[in-house]
DRENRO-615819 format. One record per residue (C-alpha): z, y, x; residue in three letters. Coordinates in steps of 0.5 Angstrom, whole numbers, plus 500, padded with zeros to 3 digits. Layout:
BEGIN
{Z=Z	Y=Y	X=X	residu=ala}
...
//
This chain:
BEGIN
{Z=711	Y=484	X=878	residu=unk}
{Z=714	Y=478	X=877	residu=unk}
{Z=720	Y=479	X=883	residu=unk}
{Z=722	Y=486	X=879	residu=unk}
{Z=722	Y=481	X=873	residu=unk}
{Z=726	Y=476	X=876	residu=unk}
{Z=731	Y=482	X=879	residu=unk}
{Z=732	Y=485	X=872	residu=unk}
{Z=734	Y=478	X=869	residu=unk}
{Z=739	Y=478	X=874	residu=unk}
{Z=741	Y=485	X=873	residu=unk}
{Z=741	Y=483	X=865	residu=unk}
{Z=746	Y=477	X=867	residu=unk}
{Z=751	Y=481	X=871	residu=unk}
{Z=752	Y=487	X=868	residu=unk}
{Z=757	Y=489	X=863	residu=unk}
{Z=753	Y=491	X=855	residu=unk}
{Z=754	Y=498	X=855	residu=unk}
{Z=756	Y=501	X=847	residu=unk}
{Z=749	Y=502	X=844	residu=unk}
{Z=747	Y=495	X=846	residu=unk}
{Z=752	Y=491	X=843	residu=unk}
{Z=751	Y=496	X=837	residu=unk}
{Z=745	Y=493	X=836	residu=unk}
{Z=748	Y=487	X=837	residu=unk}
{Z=751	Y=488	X=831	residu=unk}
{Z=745	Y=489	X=827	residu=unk}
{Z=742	Y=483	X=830	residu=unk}
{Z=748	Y=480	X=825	residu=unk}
{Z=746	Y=483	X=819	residu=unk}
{Z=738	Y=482	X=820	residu=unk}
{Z=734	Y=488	X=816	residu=unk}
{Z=727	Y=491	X=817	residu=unk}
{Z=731	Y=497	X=817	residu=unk}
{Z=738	Y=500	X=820	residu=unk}
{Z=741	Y=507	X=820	residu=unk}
{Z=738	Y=509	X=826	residu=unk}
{Z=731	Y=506	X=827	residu=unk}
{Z=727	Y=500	X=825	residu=unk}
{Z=729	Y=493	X=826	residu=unk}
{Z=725	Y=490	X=831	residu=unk}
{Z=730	Y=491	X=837	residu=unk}
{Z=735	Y=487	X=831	residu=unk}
{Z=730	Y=482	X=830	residu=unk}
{Z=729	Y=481	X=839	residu=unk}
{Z=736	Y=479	X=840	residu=unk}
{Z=737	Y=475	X=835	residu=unk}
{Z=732	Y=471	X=837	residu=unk}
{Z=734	Y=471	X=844	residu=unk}
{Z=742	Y=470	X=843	residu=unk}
{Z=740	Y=464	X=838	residu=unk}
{Z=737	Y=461	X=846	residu=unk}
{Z=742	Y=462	X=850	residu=unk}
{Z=748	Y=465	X=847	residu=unk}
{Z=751	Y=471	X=845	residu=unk}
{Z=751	Y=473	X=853	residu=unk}
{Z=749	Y=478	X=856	residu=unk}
{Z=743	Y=474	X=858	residu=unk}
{Z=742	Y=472	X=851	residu=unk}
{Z=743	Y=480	X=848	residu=unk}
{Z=738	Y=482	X=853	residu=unk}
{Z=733	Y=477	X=854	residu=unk}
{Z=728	Y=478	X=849	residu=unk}
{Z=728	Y=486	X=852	residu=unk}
{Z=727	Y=483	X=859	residu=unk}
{Z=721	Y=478	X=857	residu=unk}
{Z=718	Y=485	X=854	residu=unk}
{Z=718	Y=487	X=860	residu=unk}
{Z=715	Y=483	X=863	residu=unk}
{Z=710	Y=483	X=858	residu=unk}
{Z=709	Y=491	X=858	residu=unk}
{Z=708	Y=490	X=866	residu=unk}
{Z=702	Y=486	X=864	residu=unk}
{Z=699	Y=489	X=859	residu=unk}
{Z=699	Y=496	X=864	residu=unk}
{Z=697	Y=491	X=869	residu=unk}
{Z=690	Y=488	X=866	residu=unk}
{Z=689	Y=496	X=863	residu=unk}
{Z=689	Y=498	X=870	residu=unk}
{Z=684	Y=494	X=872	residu=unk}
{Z=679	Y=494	X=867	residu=unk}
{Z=680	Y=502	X=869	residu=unk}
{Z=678	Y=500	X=876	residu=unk}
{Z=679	Y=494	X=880	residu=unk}
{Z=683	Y=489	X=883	residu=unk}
{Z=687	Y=495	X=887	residu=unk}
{Z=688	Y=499	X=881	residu=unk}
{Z=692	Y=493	X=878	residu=unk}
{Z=696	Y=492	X=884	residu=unk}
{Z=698	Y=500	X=884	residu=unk}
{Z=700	Y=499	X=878	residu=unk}
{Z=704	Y=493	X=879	residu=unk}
{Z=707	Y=497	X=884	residu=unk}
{Z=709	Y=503	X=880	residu=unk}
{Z=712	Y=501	X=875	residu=unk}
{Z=717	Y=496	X=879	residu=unk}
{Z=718	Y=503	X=884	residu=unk}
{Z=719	Y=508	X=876	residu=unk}
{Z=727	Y=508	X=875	residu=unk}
{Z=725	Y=509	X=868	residu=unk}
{Z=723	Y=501	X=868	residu=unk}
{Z=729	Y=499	X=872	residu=unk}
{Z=733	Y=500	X=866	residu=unk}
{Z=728	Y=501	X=860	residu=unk}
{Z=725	Y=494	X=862	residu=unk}
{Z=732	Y=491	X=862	residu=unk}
{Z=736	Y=494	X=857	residu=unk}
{Z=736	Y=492	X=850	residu=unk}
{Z=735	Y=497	X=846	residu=unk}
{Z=729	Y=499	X=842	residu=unk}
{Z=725	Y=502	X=847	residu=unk}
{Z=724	Y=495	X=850	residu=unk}
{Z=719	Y=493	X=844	residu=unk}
{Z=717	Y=499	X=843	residu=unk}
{Z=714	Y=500	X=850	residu=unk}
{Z=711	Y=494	X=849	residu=unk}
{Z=708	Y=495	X=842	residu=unk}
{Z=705	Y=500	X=846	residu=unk}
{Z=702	Y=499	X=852	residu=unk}
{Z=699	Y=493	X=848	residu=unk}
{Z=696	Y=498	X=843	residu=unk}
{Z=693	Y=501	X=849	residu=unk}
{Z=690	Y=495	X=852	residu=unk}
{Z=687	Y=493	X=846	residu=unk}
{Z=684	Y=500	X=843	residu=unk}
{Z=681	Y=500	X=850	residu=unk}
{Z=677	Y=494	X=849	residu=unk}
{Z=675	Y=497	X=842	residu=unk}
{Z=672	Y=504	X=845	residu=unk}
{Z=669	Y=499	X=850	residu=unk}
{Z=665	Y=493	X=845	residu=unk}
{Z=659	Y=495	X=842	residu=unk}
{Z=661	Y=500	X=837	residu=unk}
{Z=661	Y=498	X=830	residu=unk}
{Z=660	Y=490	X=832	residu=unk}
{Z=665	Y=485	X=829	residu=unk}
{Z=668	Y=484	X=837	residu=unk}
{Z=670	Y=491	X=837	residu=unk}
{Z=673	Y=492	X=829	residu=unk}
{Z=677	Y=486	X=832	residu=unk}
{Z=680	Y=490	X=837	residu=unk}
{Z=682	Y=495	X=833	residu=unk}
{Z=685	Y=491	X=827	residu=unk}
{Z=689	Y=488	X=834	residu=unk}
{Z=691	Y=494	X=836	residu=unk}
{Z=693	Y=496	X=829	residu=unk}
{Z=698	Y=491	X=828	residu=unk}
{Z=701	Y=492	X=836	residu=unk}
{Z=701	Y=500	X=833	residu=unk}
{Z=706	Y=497	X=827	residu=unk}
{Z=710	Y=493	X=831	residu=unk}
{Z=711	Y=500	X=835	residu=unk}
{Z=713	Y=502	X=829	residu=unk}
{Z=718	Y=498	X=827	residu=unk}
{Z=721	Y=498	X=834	residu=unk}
{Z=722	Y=506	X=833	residu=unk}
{Z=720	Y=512	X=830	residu=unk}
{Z=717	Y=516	X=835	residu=unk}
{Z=711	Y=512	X=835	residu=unk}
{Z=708	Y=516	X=830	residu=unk}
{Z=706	Y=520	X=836	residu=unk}
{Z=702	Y=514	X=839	residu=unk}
{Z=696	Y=515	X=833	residu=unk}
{Z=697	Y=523	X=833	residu=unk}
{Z=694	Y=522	X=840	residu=unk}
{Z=688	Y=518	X=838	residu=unk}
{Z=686	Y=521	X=833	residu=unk}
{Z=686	Y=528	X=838	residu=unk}
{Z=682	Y=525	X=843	residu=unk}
{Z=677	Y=522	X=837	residu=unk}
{Z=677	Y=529	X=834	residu=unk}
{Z=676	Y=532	X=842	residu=unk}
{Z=671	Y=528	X=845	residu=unk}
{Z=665	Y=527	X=842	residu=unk}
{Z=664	Y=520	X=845	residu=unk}
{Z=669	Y=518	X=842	residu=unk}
{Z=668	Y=521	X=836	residu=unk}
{Z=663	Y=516	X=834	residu=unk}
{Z=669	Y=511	X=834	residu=unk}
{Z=670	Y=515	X=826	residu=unk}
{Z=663	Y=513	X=823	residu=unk}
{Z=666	Y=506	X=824	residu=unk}
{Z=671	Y=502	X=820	residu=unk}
{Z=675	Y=500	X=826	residu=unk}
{Z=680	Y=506	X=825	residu=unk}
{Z=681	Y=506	X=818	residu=unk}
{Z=683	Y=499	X=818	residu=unk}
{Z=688	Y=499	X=825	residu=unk}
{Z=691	Y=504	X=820	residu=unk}
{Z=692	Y=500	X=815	residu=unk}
{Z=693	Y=493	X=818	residu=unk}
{Z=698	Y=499	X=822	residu=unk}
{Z=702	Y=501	X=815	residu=unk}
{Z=702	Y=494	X=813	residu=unk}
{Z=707	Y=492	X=818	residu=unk}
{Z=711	Y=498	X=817	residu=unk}
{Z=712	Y=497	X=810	residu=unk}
{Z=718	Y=494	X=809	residu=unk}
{Z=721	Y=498	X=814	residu=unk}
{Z=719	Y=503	X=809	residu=unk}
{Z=721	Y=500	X=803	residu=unk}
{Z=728	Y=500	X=806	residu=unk}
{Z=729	Y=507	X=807	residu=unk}
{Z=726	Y=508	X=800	residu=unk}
{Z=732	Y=503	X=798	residu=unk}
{Z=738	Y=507	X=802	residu=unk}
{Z=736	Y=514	X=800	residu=unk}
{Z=731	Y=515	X=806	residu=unk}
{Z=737	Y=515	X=810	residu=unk}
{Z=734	Y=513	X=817	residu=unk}
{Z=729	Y=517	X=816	residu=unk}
{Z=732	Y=524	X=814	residu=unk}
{Z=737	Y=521	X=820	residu=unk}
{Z=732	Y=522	X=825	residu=unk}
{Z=728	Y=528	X=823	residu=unk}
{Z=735	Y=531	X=823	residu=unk}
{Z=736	Y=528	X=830	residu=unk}
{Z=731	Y=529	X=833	residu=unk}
{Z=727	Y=536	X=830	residu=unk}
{Z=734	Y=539	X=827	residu=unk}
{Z=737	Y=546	X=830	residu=unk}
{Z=741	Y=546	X=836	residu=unk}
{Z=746	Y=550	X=840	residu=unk}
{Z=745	Y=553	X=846	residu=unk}
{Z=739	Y=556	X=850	residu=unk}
{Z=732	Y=554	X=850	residu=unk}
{Z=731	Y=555	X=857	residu=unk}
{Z=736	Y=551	X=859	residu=unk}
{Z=734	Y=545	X=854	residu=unk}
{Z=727	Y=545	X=857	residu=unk}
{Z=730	Y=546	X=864	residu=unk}
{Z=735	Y=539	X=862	residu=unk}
{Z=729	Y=535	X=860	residu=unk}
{Z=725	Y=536	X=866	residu=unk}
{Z=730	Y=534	X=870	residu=unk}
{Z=732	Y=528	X=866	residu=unk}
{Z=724	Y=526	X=867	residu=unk}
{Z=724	Y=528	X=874	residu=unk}
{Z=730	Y=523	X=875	residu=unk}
{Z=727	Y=518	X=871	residu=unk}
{Z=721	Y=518	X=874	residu=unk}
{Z=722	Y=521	X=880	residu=unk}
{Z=720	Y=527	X=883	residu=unk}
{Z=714	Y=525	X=886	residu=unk}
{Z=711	Y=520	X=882	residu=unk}
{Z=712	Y=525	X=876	residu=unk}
{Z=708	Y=530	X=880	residu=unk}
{Z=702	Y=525	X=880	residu=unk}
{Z=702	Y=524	X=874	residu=unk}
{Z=702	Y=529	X=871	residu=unk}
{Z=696	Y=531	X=875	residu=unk}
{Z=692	Y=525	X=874	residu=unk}
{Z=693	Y=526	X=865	residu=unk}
{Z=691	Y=533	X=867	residu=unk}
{Z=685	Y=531	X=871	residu=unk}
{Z=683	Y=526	X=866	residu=unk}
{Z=683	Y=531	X=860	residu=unk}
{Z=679	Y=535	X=864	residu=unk}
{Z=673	Y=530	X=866	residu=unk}
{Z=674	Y=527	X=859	residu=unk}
{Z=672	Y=521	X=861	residu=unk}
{Z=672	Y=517	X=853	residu=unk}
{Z=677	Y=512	X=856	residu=unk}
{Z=681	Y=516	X=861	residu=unk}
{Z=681	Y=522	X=856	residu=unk}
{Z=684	Y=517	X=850	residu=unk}
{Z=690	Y=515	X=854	residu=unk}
{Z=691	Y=522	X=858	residu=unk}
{Z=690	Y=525	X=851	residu=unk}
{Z=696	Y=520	X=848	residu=unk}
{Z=701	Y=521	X=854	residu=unk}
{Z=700	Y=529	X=853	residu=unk}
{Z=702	Y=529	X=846	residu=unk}
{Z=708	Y=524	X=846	residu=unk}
{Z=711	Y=529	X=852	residu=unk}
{Z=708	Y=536	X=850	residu=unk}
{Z=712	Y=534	X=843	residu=unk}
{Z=718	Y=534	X=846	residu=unk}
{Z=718	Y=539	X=850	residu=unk}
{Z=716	Y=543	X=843	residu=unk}
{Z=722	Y=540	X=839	residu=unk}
{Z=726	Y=541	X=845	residu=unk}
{Z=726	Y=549	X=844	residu=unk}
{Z=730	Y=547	X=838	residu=unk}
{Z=734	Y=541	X=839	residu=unk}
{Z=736	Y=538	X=845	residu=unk}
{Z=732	Y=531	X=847	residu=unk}
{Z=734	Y=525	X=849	residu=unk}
{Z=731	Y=523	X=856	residu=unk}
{Z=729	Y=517	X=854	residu=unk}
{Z=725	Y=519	X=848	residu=unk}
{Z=718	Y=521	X=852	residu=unk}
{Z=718	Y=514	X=856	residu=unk}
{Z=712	Y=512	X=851	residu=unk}
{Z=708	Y=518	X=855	residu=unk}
{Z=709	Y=514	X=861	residu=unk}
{Z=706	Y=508	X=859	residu=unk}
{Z=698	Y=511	X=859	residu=unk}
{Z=700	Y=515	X=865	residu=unk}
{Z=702	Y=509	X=869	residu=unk}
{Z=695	Y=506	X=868	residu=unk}
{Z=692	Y=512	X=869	residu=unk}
{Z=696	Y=513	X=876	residu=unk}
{Z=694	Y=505	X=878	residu=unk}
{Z=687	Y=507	X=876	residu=unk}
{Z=686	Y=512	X=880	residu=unk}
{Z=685	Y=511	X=887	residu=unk}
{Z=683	Y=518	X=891	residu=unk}
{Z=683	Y=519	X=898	residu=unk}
{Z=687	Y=518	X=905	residu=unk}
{Z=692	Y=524	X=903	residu=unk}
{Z=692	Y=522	X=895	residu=unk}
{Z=694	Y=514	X=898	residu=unk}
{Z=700	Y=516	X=902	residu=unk}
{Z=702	Y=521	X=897	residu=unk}
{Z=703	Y=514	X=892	residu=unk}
{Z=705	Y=511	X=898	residu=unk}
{Z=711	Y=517	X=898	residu=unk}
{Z=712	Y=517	X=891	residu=unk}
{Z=714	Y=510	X=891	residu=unk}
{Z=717	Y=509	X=897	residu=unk}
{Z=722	Y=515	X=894	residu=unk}
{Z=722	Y=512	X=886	residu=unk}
{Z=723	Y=504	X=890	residu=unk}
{Z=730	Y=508	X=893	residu=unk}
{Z=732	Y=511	X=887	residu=unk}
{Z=731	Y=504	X=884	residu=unk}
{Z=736	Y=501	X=889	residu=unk}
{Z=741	Y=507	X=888	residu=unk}
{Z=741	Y=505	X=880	residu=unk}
{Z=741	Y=497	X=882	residu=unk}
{Z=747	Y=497	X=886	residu=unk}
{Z=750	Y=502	X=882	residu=unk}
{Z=749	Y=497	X=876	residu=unk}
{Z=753	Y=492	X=880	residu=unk}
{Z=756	Y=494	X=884	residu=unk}
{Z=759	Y=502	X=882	residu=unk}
{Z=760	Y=506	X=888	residu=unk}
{Z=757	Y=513	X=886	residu=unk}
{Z=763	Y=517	X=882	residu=unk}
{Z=759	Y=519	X=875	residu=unk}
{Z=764	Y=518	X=870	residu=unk}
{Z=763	Y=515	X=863	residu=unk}
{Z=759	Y=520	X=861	residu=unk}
{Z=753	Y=520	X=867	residu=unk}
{Z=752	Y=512	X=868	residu=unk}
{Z=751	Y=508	X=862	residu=unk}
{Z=755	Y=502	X=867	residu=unk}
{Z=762	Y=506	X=866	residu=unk}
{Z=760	Y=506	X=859	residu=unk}
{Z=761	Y=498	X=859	residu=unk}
{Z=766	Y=497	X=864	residu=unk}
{Z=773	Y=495	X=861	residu=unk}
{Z=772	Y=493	X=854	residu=unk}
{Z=774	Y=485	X=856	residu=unk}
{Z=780	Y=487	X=858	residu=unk}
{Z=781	Y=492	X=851	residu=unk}
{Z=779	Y=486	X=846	residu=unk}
{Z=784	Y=482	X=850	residu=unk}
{Z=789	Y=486	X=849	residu=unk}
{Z=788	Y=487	X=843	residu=unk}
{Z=787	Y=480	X=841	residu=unk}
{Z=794	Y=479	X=844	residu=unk}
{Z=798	Y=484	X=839	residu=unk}
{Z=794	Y=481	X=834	residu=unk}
{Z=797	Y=475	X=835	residu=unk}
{Z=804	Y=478	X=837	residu=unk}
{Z=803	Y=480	X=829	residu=unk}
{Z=801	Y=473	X=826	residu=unk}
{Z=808	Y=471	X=830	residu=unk}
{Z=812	Y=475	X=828	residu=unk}
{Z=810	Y=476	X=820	residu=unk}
{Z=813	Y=472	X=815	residu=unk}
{Z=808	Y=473	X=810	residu=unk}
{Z=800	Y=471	X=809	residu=unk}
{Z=797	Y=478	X=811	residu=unk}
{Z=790	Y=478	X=815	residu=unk}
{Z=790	Y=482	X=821	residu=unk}
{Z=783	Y=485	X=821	residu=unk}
{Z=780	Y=489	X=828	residu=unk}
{Z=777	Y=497	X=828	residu=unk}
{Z=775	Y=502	X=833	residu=unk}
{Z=774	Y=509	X=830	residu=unk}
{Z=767	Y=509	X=833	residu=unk}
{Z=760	Y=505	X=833	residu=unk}
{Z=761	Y=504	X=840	residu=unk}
{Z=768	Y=502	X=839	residu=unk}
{Z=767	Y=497	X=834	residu=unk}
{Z=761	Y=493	X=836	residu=unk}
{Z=764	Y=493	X=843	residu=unk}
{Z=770	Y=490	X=841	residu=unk}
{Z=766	Y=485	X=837	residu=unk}
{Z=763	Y=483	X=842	residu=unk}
{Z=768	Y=482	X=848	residu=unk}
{Z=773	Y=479	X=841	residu=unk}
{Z=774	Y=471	X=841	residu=unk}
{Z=770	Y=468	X=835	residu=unk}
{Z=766	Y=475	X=835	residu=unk}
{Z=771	Y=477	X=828	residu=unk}
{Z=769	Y=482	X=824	residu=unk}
{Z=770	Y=490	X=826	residu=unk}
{Z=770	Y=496	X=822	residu=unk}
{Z=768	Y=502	X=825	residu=unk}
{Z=773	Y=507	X=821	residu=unk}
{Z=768	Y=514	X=824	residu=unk}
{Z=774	Y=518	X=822	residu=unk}
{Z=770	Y=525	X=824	residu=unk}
{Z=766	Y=521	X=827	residu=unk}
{Z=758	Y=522	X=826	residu=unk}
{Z=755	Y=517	X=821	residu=unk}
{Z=752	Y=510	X=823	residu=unk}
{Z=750	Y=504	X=821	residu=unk}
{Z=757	Y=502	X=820	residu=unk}
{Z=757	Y=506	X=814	residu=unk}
{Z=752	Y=502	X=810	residu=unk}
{Z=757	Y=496	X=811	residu=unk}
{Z=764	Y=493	X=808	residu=unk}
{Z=769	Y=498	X=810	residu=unk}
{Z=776	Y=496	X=811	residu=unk}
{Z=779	Y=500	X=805	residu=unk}
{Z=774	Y=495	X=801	residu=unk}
{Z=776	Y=489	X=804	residu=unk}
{Z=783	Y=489	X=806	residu=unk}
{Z=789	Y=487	X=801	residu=unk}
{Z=796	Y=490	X=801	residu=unk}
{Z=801	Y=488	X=807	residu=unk}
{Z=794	Y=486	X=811	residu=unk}
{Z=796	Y=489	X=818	residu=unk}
{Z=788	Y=492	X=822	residu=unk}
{Z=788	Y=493	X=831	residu=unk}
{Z=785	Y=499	X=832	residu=unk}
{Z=783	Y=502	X=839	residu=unk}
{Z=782	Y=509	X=839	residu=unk}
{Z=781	Y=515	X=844	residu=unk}
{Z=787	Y=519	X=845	residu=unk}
{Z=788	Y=526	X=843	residu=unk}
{Z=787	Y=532	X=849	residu=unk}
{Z=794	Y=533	X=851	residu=unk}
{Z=798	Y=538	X=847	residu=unk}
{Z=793	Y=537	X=841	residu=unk}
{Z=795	Y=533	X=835	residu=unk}
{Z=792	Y=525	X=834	residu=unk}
{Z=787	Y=526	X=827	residu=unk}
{Z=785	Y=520	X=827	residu=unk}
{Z=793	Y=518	X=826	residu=unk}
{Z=795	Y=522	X=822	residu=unk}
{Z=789	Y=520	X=817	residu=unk}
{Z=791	Y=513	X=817	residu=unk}
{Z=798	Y=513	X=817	residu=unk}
{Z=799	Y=515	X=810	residu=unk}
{Z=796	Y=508	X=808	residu=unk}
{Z=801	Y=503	X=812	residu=unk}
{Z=808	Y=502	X=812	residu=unk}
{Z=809	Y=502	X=819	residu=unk}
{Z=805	Y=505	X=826	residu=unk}
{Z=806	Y=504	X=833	residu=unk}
{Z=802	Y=504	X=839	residu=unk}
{Z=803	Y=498	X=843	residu=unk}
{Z=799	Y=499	X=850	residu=unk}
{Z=794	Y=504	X=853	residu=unk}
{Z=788	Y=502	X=857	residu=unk}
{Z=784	Y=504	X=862	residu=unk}
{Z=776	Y=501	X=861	residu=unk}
{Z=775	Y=504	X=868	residu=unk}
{Z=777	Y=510	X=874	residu=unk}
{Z=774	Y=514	X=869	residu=unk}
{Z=780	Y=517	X=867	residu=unk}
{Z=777	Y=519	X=861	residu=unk}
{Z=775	Y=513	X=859	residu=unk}
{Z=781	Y=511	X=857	residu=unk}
{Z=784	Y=507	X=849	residu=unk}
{Z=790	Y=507	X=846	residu=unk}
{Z=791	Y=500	X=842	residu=unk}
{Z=794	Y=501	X=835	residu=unk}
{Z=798	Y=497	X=831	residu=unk}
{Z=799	Y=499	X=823	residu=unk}
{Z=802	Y=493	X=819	residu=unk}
{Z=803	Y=494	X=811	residu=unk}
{Z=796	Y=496	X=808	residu=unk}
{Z=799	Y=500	X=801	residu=unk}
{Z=793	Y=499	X=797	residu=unk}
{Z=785	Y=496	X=796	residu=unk}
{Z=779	Y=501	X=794	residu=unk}
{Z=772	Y=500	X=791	residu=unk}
{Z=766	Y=503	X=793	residu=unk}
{Z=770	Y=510	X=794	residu=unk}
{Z=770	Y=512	X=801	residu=unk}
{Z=778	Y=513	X=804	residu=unk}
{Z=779	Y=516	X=810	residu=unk}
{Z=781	Y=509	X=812	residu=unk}
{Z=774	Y=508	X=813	residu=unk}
{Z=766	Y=508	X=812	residu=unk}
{Z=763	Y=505	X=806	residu=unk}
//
């Protein structure tokens, strides 16, 4: 466990920050209980982390690799308090041989603090369902695993479902359903509303905006069939996981629902309703691979728990051999890549060549403060969030850059200043932006030309050999006029 962490450490030193990590990077500037797409715990991780060694790559993702480590642990511990020293040790193993954690555990995304949150939640719901029902030692537990379920809360929405899942088995299992004649529950659930609430407050001051967002995202009606979204979910978890350790998890949760087992019911109990979940909402709308990542945490510990016999072991034993190999794959992919993926298939890709963009357009920045006589400021943009933030990142003196999201989706970046709000007449902006399909008009050009004297494309770069990751950088000089709150289409609000 503690070799995987030192692995991930290294990995999250060398490889480049891809586009959602320097997003939230961004928030980590504007600190808030809330954002436009979810709670604030990740913002809140990485700036704790760049405020130790430095706005890095390192410094970004630190927080998310010392969370991590944490969840490892907290799976570690519940594994043996369901077995013994073995099922600890599988469980160790599992997790470092699960591509999902190769990169869940490393990247700094908001799924980091919420695994965590979670599996700590987990760890101690378990030592309540344990301790003499009704002493002062279980309501303990319970009050702390109320507040490990709010801070889940706060990391992301999804862990709605954490509670969802309890409240199954408690209703389910007539052991467990004692615990409801206890106070414990009730107030884990309150001490759990507690510190969701100024994630609730701020939605409630921006319109519900992050709420709606999300319930639109993940429950709203989407394109296609059905089928072939269920079929794109499984694969994704078959990649995530991998094939066989999925297998096995999915019939340890079943074995275990069926022994009902209290403590191995509750865990088997959460991680099949988190992952049925989204089958559900998949029949709707496509789900994003990542979002059952929270199913495995009870999983895990149930896999690591069970021990089985001789042909079961060398089943395991296959699993990890073959998630060890995946994991490799996604490693050397990371630094060094050879599998030709594209942009759109490997997150690495995606942060590729976005150091050399900022350079370039530092340098026409710099060509415009040369040649002008006046006192215009040149202000930076991308027309997407990704953009935006990545080149913020990679900028000297990481400068305020706007995100013009010109038919581009919304995002956080509408919550902030716009361009049009901050720039006075004569300022000049940089704008990275991806070019037209051939033979198909520039939109985002055309919107913006109108409100400058003079726009010239200055040079074209390619982020990597994907030959669709590729950027225009554009110079337009003489902004012609200031607005107020009114959103333009040279900006979001």
């Amino acid at each position: 466990m503690t070799i995987a962490a030192a692995v991930r450490l290294l990995l999250a030193t060398t490889v480049p920050l891809v586009p959602d990590e320097t997003y939230y990077w961004e928030w980590s500037r504007r600190l808030a209980s809330g954002y436009f797409d979810h709670p604030g715990a990740i913002a809140h991780l990485i700036r704790a982390g760049t405020a130790i060694v430095g706005v890095t790559p390192l410094g970004v993702r630190l927080g998310a690799v010392i969370a991590g480590w944490l969840t490892s642990l907290c799976l570690v511990i519940l594994a043996r308090r369901l077995s013994d020293d073995a099922g600890a040790l599988r469980a160790a193993v599992i997790i470092s041989c699960m591509p999902l954690a190769a990169a869940g555990l490393v990247l700094a995304t908001p799924d980091a603090p919420l695994l965590l949150a979670t599996s700590a939640s987990l760890l101690f719901l378990d030592l309540a369902v344990t301790a003499p029902r009704g002493s002062r030692r279980a309501l303990g537990w319970w009050l702390a695993s109320g507040v490990a379920l709010g801070l889940a809360l706060d990391s992301k929405y999804n862990a709605v479902l954490l509670p969802l899942g309890v409240l199954v088995a408690l209703l389910l299992y007539a052991p467990l359903r004692r615990q409801l004649a206890t106070p414990g529950p009730y107030l884990a659930s309150l001490v759990a509303l507690l510190a969701f609430a100024p994630v609730i407050a701020w939605n409630a001051g921006h319109d519900w905006i992050s709420f709606r967002f999300q319930l639109s995202h993940g429950l709203g009606h989407g394109h296609g069939s059905a089928l072939l979204r269920e079929v794109s979910l499984l694969g994704s978890q078959l990649g995530l996981v991998s094939p066989v350790l999925f297998v096995l998890l999915v019939i340890v949760v079943c074995r275990a629902l069926a022994r009902r087992a209290p403590r191995h019911a509750l865990l088997a109990s959460v991680a099949a309703t988190t992952f049925l979940f989204f089958c559900w909402s998949a029949l709707s709308r496509a789900a994003e691979p990542n979002w059952q990542a929270m199913a495995y945490v009870p999983a895990i510990a149930l896999l690591a728990a069970y021990g089985g016999g001789l042909r079961w072991r060398r089943w395991l034993g296959a699993a990890c051999a073959l998630g060890a190999a995946m994991v490799a794959v996604v490693y050397l992919q990371s630094m060094s890549p050879f599998l030709p993926l594209g942009a759109g298939h490997d997150p690495t890709v995606r942060g590729a060549g976005w150091n050399v963009l900022a350079a370039r357009m530092h340098a026409a920045a710099s060509h415009h403060d040369q040649s002008d006589s006046t006192s215009s400021r040149v202000w930076f943009a991308g027309n997407r969030y990704q953009d935006a933030s990545e080149i913020a990142f990679h900028l000297p003196g990481h400068p305020t850059v706007f995100s013009l999201n010109i038919a581009s989706r919304p995002n956080e970046y509408d919550l902030w200043p716009s361009f049009a709000e901050r720039a006075r007449p004569g300022d000049a902006l940089v704008v990275a932006l991806i070019p037209p399909a051939p033979g198909r008009p520039d939109t985002v050009i055309s919107a913006l030309r109108p409100h400058f004297t003079n726009v010239e494309r200055v040079s074209t770069v390619h982020l990597s050999d994907d030959a669709d990751h590729v950027r225009d950088v554009w110079v337009l000089e003489g902004w012609k006029e200031r607005t107020g709150n009114r959103k333009q289409e040279t900006g979001n609000r």
